[in-house]
Backbone as ProteinMPNN parsed JSONL, in Angstrom:
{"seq_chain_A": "XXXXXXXXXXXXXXXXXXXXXXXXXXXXXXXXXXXXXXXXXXXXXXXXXXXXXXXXXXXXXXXXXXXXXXXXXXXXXXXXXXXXXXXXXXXXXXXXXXXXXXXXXXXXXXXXXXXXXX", "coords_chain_A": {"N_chain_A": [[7.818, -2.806, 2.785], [6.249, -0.425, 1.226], [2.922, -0.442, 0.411], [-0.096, 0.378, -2.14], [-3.394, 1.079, -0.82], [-6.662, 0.978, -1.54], [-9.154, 1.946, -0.046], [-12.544, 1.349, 0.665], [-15.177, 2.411, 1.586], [-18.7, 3.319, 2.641], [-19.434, 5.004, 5.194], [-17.947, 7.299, 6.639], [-16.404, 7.041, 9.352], [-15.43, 4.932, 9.298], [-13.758, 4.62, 7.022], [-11.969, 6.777, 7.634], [-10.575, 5.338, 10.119], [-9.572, 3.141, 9.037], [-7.917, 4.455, 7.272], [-6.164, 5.509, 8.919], [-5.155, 3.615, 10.144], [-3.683, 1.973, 7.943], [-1.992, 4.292, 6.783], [-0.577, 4.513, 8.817], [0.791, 2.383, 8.772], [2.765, 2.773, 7.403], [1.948, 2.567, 4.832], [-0.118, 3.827, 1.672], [-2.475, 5.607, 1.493], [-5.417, 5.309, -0.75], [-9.376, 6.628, -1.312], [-12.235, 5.537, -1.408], [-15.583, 6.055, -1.698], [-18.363, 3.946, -2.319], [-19.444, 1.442, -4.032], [-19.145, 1.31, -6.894], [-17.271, 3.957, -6.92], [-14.992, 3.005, -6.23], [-14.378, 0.828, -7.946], [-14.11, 2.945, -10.442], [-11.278, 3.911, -9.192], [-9.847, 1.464, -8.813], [-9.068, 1.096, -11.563], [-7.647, 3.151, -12.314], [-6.214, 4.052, -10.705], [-4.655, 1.503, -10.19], [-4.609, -0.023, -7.13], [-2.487, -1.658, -4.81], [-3.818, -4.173, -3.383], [-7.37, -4.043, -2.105], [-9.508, -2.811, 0.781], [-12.45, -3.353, 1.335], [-15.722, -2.638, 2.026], [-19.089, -4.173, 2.75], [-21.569, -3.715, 2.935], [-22.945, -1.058, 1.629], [-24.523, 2.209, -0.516], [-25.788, 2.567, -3.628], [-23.914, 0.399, -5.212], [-22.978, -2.758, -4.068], [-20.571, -4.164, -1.952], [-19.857, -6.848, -2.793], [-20.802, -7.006, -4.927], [-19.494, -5.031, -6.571], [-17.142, -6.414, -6.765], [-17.856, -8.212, -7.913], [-17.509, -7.215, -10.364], [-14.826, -5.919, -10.408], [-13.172, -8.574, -10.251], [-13.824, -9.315, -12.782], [-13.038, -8.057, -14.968], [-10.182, -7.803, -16.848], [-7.721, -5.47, -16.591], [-8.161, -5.238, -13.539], [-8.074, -7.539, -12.209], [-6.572, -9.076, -10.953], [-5.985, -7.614, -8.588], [-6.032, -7.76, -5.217], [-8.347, -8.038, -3.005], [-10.158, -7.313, 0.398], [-12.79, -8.122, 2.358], [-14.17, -6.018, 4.64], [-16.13, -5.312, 7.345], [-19.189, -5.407, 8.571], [-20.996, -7.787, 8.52], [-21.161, -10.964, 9.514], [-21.786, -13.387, 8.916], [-21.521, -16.43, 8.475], [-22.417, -17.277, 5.762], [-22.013, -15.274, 3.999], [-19.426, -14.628, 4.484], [-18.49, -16.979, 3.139], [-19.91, -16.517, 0.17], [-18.142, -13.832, -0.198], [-15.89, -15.854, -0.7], [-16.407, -17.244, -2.489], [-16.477, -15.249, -4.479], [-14.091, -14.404, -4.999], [-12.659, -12.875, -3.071], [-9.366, -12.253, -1.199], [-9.145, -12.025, 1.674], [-11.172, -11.852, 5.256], [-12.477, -9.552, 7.121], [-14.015, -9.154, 10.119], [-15.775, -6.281, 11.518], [-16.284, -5.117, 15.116], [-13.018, -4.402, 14.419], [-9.579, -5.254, 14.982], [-6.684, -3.243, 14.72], [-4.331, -4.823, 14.278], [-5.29, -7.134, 13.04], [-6.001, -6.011, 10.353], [-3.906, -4.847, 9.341], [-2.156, -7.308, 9.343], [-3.998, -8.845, 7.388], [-2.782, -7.182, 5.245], [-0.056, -7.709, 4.832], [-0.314, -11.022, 4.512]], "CA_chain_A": [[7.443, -2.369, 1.448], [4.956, 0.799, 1.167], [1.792, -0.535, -0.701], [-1.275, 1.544, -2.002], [-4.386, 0.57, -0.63], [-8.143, 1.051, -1.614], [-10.18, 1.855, 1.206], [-13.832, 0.865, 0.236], [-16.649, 2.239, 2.642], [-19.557, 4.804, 2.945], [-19.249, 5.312, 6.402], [-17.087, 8.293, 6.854], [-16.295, 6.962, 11.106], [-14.69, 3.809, 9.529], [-12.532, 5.342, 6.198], [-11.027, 7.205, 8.649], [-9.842, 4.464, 11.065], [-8.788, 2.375, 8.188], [-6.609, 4.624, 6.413], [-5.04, 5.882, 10.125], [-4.102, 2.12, 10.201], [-3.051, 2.184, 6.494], [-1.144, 5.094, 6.378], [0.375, 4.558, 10.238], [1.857, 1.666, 8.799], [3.779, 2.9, 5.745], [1.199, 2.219, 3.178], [-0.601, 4.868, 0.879], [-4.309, 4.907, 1.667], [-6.441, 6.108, -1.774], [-10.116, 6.517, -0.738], [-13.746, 5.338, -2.404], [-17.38, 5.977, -0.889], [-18.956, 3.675, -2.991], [-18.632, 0.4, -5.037], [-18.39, 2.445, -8.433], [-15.834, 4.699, -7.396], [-13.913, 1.832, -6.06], [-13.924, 0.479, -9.585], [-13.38, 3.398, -11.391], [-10.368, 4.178, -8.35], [-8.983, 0.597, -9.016], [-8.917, 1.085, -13.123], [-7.27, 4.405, -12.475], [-5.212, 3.848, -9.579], [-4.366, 0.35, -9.637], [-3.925, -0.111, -5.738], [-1.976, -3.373, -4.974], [-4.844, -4.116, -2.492], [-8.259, -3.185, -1.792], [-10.262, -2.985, 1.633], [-13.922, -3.663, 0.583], [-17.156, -2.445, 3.058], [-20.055, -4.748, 1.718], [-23.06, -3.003, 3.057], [-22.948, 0.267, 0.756], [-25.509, 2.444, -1.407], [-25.088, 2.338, -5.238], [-23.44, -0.5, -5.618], [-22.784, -3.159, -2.533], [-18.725, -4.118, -1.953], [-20.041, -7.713, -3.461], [-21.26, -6.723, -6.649], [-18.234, -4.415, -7.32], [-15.802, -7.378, -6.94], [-17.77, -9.466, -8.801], [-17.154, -6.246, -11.731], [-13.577, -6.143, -10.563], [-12.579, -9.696, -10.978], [-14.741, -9.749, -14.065], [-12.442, -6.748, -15.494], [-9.024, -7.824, -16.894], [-7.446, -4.4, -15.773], [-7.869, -5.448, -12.39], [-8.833, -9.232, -11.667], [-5.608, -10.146, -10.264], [-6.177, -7.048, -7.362], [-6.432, -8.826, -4.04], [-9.609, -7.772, -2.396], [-10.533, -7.98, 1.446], [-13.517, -7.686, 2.687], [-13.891, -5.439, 6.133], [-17.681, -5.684, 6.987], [-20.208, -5.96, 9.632], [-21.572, -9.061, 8.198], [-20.372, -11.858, 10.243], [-22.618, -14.871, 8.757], [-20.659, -17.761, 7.538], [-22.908, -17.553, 4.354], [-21.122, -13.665, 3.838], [-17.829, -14.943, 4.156], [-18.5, -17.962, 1.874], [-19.947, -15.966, -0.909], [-16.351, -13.588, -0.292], [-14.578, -16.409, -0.965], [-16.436, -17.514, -3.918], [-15.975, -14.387, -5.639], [-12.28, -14.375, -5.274], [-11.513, -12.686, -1.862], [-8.567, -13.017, -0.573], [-9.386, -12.231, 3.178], [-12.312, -11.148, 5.45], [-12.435, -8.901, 8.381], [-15.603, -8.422, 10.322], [-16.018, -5.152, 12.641], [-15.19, -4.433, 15.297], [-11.496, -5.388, 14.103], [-8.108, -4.263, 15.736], [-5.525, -2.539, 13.74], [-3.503, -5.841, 13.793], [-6.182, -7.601, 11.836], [-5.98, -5.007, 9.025], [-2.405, -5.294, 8.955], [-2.289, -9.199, 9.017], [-4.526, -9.121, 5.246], [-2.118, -6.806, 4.137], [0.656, -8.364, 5.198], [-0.722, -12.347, 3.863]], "C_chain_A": [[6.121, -1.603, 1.517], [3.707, -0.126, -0.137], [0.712, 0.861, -1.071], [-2.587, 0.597, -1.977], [-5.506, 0.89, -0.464], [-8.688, 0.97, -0.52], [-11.467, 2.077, 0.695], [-14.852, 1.531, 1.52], [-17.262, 3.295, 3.072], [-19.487, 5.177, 4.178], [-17.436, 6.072, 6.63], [-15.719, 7.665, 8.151], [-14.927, 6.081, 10.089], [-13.449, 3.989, 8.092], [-11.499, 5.626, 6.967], [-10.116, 6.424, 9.464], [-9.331, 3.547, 9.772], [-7.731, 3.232, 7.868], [-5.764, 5.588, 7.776], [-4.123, 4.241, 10.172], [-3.212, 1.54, 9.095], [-1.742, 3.004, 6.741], [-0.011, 4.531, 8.023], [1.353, 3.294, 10.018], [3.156, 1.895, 7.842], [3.387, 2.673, 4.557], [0.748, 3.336, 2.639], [-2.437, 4.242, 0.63], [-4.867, 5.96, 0.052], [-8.035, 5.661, -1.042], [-10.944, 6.547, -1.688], [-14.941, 5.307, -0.826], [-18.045, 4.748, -1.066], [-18.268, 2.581, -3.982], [-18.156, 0.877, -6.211], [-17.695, 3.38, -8.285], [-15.104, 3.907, -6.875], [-13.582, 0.845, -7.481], [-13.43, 1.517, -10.433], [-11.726, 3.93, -10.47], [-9.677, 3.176, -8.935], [-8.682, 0.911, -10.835], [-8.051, 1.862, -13.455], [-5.871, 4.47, -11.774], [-4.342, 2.518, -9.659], [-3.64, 0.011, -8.043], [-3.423, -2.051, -5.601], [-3.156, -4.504, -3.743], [-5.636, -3.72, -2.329], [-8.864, -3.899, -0.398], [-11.424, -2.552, 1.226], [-15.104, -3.639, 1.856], [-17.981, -3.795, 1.763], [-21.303, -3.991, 1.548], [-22.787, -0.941, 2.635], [-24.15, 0.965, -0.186], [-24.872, 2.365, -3.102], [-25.113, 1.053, -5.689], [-22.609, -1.458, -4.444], [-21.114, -3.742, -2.814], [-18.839, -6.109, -2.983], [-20.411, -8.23, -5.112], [-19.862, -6.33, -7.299], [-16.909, -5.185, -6.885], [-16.084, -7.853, -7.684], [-17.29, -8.743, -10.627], [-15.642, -5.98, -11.539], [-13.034, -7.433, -10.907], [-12.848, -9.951, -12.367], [-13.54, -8.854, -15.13], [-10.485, -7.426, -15.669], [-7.711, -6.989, -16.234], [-7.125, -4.553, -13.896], [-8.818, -6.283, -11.655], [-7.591, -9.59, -10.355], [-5.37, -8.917, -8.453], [-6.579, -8.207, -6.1], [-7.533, -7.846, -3.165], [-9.756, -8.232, -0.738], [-11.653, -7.533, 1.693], [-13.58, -7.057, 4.599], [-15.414, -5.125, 6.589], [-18.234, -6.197, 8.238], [-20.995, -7.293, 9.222], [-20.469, -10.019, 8.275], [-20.921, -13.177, 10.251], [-21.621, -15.818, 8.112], [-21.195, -17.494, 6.176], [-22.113, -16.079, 3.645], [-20.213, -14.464, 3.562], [-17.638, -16.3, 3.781], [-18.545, -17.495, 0.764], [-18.485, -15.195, -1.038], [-15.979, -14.6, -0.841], [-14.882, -16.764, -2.547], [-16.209, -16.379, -5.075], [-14.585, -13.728, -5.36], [-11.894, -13.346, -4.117], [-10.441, -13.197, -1.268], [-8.703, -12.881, 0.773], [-10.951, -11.748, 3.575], [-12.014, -11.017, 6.72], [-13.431, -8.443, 8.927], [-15.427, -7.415, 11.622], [-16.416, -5.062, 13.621], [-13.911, -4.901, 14.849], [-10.384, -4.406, 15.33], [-7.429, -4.216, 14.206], [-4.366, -3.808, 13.571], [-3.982, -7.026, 12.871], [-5.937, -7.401, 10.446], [-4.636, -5.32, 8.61], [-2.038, -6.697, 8.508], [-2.646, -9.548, 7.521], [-3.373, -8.386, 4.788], [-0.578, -7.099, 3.961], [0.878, -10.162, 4.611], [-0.037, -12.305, 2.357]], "O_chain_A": [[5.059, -2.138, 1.834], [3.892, -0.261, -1.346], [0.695, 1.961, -0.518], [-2.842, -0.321, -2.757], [-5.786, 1.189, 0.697], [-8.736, -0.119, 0.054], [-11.57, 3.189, 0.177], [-15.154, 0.735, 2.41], [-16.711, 4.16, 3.752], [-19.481, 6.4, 4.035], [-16.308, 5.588, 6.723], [-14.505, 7.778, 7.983], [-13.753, 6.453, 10.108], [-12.335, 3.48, 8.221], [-10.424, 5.033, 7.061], [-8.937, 6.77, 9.541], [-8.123, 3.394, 9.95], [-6.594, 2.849, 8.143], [-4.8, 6.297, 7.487], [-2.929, 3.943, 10.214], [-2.24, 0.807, 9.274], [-0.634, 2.486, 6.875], [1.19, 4.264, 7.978], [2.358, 3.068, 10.693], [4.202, 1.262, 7.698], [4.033, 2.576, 3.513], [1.316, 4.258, 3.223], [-3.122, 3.353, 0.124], [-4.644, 7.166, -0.06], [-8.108, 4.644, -0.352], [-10.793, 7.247, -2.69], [-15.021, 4.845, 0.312], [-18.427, 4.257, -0.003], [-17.167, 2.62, -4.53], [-16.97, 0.881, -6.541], [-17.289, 3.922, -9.313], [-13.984, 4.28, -7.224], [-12.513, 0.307, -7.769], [-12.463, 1.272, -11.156], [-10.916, 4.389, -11.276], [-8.781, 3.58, -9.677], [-7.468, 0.801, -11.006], [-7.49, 1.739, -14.544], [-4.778, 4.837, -12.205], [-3.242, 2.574, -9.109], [-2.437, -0.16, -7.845], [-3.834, -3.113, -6.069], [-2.853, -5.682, -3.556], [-5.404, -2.515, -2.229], [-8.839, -5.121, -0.249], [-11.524, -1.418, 0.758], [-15.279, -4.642, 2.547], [-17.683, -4.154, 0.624], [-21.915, -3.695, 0.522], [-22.533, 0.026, 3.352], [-24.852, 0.089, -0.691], [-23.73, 2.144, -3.506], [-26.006, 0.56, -6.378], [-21.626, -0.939, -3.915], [-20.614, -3.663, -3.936], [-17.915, -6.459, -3.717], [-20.337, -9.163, -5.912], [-19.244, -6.937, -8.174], [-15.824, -4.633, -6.699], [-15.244, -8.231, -8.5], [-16.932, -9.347, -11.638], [-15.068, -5.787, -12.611], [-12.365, -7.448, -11.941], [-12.169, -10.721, -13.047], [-13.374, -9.389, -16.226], [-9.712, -7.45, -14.711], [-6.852, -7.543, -15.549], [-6.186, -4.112, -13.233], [-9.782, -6.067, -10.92], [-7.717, -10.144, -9.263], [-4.778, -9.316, -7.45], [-7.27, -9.222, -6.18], [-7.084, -6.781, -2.742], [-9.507, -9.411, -0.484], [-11.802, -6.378, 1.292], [-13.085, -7.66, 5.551], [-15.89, -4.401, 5.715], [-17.843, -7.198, 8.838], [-21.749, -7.667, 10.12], [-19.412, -10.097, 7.65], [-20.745, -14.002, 11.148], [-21.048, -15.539, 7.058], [-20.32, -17.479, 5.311], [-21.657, -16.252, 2.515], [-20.133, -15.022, 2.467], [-16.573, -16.822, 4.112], [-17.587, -17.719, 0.024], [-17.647, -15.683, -1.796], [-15.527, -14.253, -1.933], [-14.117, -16.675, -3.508], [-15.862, -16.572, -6.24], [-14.256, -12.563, -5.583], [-10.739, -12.928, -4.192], [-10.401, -14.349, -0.837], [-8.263, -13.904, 1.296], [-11.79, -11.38, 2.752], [-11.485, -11.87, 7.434], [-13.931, -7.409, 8.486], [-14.943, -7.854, 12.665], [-17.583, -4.755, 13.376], [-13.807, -6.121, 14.98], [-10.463, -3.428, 16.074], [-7.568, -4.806, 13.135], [-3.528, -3.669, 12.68], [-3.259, -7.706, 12.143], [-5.728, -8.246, 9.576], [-4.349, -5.993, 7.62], [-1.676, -7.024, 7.377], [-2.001, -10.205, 6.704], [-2.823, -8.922, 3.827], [0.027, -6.703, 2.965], [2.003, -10.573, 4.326], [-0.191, -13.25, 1.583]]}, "name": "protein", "num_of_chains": 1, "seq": "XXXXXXXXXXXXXXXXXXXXXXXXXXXXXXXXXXXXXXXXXXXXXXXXXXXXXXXXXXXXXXXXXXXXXXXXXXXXXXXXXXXXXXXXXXXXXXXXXXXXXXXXXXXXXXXXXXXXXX"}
């Protein structure tokens, strides 16, 4: 089943390798820089999934979940986080604000697949 999936993350290098692993599987990659166009993307788009950077300018991938879950429109989106922050206390807060997975970087392409796959 083809999904569409939010790719979250200022770093040009790592968009790229996500939505090669996105699209290479049969999914439909839409793309955000930035936590606020990943909100106004999800409001617009509704992707059945989003991959979420945390460390971003603007607006960090933690904030703009806690404004997506907050958002009727698109609470029930499933969120992962994909993220150089590899502290337990990171991927506690994730969970408390309603992630459903977390992937810390370097990842493999079977990782990525695996959340979207869960």
């Amino acid at each position: 089943m083809s999904r569409r999936v939010l790719i979250v993350d200022d770093a040009l290098a790592d968009r790229s390798n996500l939505e090669r692993i996105v699209s290479g599987a049969g999914h439909v990659a839409l793309l955000a820089e930035s936590g606020l166009q990943a909100i106004e993307r999800a409001r617009r788009d509704k992707p059945d999934v989003i991959l979420m950077d945390v460390n971003m300018p603007d607006m960090d991938g933690f904030a703009a979940t806690r404004k997506l879950k907050a958002d009727e429109a698109t609470k029930h989106i499933p969120i992962v986080f994909v993220t150089g922050k590899n502290q337990k206390a990171d991927m506690a807060w994730g969970q408390m604000l309603g992630a459903k997975g977390y992937v810390t970087k370097p990842y493999s392409a079977d990782q990525i697949l695996a959340q979207l796959n869960a």
